[in-house]
DRENDO-1510 file (C-alpha; in Angstrom, 1 decimal, always signed):
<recs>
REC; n; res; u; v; w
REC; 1; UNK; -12.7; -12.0; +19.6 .
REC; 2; UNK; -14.7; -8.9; +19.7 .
REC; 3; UNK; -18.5; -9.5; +20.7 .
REC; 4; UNK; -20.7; -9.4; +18.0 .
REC; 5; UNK; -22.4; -5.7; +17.5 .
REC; 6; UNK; -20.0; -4.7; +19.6 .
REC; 7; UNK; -18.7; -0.8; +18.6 .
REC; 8; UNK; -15.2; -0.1; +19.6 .
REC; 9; UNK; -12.6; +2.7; +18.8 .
REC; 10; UNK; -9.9; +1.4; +16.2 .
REC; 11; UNK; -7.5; +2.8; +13.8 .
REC; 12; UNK; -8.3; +0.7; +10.6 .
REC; 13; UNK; -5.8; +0.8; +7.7 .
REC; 14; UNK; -5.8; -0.6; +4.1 .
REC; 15; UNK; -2.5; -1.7; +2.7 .
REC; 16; UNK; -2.9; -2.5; -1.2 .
REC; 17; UNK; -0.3; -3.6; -4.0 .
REC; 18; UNK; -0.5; -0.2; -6.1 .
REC; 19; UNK; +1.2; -2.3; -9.8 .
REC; 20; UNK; -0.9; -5.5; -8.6 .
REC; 21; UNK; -3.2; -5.8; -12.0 .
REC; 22; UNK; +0.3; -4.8; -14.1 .
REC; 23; UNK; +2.0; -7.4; -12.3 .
REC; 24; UNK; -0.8; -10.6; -13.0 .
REC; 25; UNK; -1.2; -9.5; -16.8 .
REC; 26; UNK; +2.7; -9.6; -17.0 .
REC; 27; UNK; +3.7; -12.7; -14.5 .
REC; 28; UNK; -0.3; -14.9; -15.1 .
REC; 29; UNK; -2.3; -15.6; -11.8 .
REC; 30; UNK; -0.2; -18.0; -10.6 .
REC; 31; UNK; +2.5; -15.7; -9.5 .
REC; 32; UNK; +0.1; -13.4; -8.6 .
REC; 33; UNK; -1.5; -15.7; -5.9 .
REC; 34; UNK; +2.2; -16.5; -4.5 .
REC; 35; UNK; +2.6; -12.8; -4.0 .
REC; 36; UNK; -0.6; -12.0; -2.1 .
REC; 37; UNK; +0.2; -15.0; +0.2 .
REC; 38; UNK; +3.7; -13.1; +1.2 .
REC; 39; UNK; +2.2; -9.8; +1.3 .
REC; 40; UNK; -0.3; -11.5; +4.0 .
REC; 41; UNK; +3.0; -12.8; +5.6 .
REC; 42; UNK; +4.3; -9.3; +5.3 .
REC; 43; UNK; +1.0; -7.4; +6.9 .
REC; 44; UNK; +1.0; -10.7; +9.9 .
REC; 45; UNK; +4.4; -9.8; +10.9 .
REC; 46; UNK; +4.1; -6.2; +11.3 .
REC; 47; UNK; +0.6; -6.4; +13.7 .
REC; 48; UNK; +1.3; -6.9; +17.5 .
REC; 49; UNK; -1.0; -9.7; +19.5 .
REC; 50; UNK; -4.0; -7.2; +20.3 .
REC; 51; UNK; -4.2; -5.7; +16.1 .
REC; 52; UNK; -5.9; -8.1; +13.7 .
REC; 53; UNK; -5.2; -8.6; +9.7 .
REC; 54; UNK; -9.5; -8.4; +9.1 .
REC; 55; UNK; -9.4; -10.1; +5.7 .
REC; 56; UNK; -7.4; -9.6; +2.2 .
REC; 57; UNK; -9.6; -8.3; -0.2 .
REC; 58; UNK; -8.2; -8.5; -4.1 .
REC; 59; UNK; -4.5; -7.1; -3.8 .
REC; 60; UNK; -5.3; -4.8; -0.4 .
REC; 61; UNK; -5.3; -5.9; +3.2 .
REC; 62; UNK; -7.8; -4.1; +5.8 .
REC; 63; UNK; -6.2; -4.2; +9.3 .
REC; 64; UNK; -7.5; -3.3; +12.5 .
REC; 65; UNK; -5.1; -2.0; +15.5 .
REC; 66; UNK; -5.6; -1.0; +18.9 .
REC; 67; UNK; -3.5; +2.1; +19.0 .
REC; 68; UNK; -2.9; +5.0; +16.3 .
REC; 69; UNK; +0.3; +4.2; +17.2 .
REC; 70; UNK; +0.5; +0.6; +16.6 .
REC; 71; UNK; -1.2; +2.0; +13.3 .
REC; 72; UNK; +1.6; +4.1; +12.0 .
REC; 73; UNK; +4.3; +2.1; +13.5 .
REC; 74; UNK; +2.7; -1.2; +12.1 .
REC; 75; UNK; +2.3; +0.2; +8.8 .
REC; 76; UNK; +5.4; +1.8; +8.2 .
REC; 77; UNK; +7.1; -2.1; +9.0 .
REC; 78; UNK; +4.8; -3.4; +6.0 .
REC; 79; UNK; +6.0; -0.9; +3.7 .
REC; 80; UNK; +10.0; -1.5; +4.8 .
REC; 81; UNK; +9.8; -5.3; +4.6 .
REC; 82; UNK; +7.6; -5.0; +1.0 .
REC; 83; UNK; +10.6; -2.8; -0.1 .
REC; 84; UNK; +13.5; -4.7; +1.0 .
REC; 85; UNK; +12.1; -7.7; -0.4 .
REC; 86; UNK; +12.5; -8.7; -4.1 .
REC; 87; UNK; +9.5; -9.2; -6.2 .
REC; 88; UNK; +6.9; -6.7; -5.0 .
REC; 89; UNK; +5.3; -3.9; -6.6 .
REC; 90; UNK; +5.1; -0.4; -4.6 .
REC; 91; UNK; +2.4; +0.2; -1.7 .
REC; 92; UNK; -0.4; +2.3; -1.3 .
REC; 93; UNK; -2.3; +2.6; +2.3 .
REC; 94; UNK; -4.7; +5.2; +4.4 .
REC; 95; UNK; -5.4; +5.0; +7.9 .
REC; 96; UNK; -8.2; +6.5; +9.7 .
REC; 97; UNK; -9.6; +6.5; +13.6 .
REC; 98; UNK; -12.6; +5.7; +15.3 .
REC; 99; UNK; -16.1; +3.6; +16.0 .
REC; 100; UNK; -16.3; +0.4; +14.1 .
REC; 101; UNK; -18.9; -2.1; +15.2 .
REC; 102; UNK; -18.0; -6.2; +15.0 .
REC; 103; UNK; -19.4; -9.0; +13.2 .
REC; 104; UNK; -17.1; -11.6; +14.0 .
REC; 105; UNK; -13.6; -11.1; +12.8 .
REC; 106; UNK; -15.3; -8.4; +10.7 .
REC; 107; UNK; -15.9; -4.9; +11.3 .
REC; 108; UNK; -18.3; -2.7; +9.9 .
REC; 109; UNK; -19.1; +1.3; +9.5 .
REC; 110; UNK; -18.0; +4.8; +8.8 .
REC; 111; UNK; -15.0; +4.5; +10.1 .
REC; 112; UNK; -14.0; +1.7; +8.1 .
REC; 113; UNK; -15.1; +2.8; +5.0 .
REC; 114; UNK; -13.5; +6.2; +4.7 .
REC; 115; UNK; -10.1; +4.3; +6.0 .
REC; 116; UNK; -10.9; +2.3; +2.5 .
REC; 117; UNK; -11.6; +5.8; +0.6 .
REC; 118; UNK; -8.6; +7.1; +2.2 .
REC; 119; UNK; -5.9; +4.2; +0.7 .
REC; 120; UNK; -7.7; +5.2; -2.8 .
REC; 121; UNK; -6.3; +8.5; -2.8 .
REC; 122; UNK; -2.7; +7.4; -2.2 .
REC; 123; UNK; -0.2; +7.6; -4.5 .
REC; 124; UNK; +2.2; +4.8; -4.5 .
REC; 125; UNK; +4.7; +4.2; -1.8 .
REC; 126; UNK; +2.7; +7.0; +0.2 .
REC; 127; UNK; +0.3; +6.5; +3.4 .
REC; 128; UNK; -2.4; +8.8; +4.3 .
REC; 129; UNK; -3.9; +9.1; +7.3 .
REC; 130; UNK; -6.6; +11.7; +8.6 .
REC; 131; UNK; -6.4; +14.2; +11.4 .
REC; 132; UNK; -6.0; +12.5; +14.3 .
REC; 133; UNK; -3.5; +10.0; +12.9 .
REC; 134; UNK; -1.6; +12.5; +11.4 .
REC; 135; UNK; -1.5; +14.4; +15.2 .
REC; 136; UNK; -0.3; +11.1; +16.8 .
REC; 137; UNK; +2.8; +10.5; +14.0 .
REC; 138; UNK; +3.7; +14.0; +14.5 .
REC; 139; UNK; +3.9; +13.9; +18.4 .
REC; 140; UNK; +6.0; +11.1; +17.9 .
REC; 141; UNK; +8.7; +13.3; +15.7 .
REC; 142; UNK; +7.4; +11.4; +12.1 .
REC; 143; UNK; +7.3; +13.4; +9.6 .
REC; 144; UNK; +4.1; +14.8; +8.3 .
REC; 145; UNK; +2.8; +16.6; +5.6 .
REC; 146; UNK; -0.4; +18.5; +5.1 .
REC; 147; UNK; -1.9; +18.0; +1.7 .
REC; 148; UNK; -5.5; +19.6; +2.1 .
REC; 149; UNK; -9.1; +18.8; +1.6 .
REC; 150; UNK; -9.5; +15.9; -0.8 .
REC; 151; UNK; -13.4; +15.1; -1.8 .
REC; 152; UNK; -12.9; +11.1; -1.4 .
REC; 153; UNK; -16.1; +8.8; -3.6 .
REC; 154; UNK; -19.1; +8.2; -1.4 .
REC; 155; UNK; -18.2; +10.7; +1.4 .
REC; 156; UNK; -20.1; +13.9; +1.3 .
REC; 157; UNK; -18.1; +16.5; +3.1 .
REC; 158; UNK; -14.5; +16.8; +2.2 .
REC; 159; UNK; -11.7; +15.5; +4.2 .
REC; 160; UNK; -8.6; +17.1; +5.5 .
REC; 161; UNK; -5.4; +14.4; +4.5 .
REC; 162; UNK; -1.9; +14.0; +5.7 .
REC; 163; UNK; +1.0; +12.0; +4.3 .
REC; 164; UNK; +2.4; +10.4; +7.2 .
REC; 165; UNK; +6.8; +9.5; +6.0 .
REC; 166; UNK; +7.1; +5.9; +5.8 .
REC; 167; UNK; +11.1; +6.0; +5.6 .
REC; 168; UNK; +13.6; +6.9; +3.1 .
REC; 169; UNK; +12.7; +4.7; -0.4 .
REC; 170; UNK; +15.1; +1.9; -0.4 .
REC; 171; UNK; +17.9; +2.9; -3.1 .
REC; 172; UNK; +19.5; +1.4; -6.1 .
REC; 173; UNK; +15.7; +0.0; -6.7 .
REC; 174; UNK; +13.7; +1.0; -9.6 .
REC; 175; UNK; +9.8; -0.2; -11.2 .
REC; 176; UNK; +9.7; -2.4; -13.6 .
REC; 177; UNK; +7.8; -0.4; -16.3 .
REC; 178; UNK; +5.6; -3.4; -17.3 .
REC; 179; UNK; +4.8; -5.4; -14.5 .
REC; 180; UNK; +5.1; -2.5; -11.5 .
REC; 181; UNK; +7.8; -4.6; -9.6 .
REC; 182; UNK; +10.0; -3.3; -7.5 .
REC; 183; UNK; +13.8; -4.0; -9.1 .
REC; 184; UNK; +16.9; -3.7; -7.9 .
REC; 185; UNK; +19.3; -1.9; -10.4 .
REC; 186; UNK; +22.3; -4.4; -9.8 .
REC; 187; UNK; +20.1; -7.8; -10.4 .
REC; 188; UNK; +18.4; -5.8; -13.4 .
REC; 189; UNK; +17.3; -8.2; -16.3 .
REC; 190; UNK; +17.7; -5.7; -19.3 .
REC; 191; UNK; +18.5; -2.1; -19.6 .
REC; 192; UNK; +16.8; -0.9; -23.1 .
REC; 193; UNK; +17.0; +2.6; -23.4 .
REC; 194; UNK; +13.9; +4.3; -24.9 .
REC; 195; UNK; +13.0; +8.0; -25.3 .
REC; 196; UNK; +16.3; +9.4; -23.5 .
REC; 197; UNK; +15.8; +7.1; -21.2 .
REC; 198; UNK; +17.3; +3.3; -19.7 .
REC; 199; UNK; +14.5; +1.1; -18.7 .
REC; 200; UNK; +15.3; -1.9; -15.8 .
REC; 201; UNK; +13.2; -5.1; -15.8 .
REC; 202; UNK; +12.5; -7.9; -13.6 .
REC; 203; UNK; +12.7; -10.4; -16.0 .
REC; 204; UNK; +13.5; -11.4; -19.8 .
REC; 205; UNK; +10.3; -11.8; -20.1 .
REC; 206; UNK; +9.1; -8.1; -19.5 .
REC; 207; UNK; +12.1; -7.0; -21.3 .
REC; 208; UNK; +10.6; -8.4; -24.2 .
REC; 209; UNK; +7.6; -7.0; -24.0 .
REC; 210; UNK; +8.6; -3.6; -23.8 .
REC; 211; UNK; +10.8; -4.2; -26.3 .
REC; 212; UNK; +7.9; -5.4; -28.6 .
REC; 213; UNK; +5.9; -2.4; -27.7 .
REC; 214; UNK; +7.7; +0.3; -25.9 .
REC; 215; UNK; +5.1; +3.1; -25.9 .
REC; 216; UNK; +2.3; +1.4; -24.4 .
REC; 217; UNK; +4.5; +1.2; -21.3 .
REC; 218; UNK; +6.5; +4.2; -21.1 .
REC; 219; UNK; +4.4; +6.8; -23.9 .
REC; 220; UNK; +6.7; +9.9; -25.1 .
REC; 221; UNK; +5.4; +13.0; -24.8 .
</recs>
């Protein structure tokens, strides 16, 4: 463990479950708490022994790795395993480098909180990173993308952002229009077709309730 006060150069990342509030109203907490607990699994099994998973806050992980490149590399992994796995909704993450200073397993400053800003501007199934993140995947042939200055809440000069490619999206999967779940097409519950177009679903149960109300989850133009 990091001394306490201690101020060391990390890449931080957060790693959040973008359909997560779609998915408790639809499935009830229970379900909810399951899926957190494998998406901690998830995050653990992608860090190597000298990154740390800091804490789970809500539906998002912050995770703390020695290297940029145990960053990207460790990242990427959460999102592959999150998609080939049934049951969760799409990811959302940012990574950012530099000085953080410890508070036992915590870690506080700048650094950390513009990695946080950074996951909030992330569509999902996309990772962000800043600068010298971005520099790092692209010397290592990933593919990066340059998307601009973005003015991120609570940061006062705008920020230059990168979508770093987390692989191909898995295929023959689709989202679950109700509960944001990731669902394969061939294990598909129900395929209603509404406004032009066929809807999959996890369950019965979120058939049903697009069925009841089809325009509060997929609204026609």
């Amino acid at each position: 463990m990091t001394a306490r006060g201690a101020e060391v150069d990390s890449t931080f990342g957060f790693v959040d479950l973008a359909g997560f509030t779609a998915l408790t109203d639809a499935h009830g907490d229970r379900e909810a708490l399951a899926l957190i607990d494998r998406f901690e699994a998830a995050a653990n099994s992608a860090l190597t022994a000298d990154d740390q998973l800091v804490k789970t806050i809500g539906d998002a992980v912050m995770l703390r790795f020695d290297t940029i490149m145990n960053a990207i590399t460790g990242t990427a992994a959460i999102f592959e395993r999150c998609s080939t796995e049934a049951g969760f909704p799409v990811l959302r993450a940012g990574l950012h480098h530099g000085p953080a200073v410890a508070r036992g397993h915590d870690w506080f400053g700048a650094t950390v909180n513009l990695s946080a800003r950074v996951a909030a501007a992330a569509r999902g199934g996309q990772l962000l990173a800043t600068a010298q993140v971005a520099q790092t995947a692209s010397q290592a042939g990933i593919t990066v993308t340059a998307l601009g200055l973005y003015r991120l809440r609570n940061v006062f000069a705008p920020v230059e952002l990168f979508d770093v490619s987390v692989g191909a999206p898995v295929t023959g999967t689709v989202i679950d229009p109700v509960c944001r779940m990731q669902v394969r097409i061939a294990a598909a519950a129900g395929t209603p077709r509404h406004g032009g177009i066929d809807w999959w679903f996890c369950s019965l149960d979120c058939a049903a309730a697009f069925a009841a109300a089809p325009d509060r989850y997929a609204p026609t133009p």
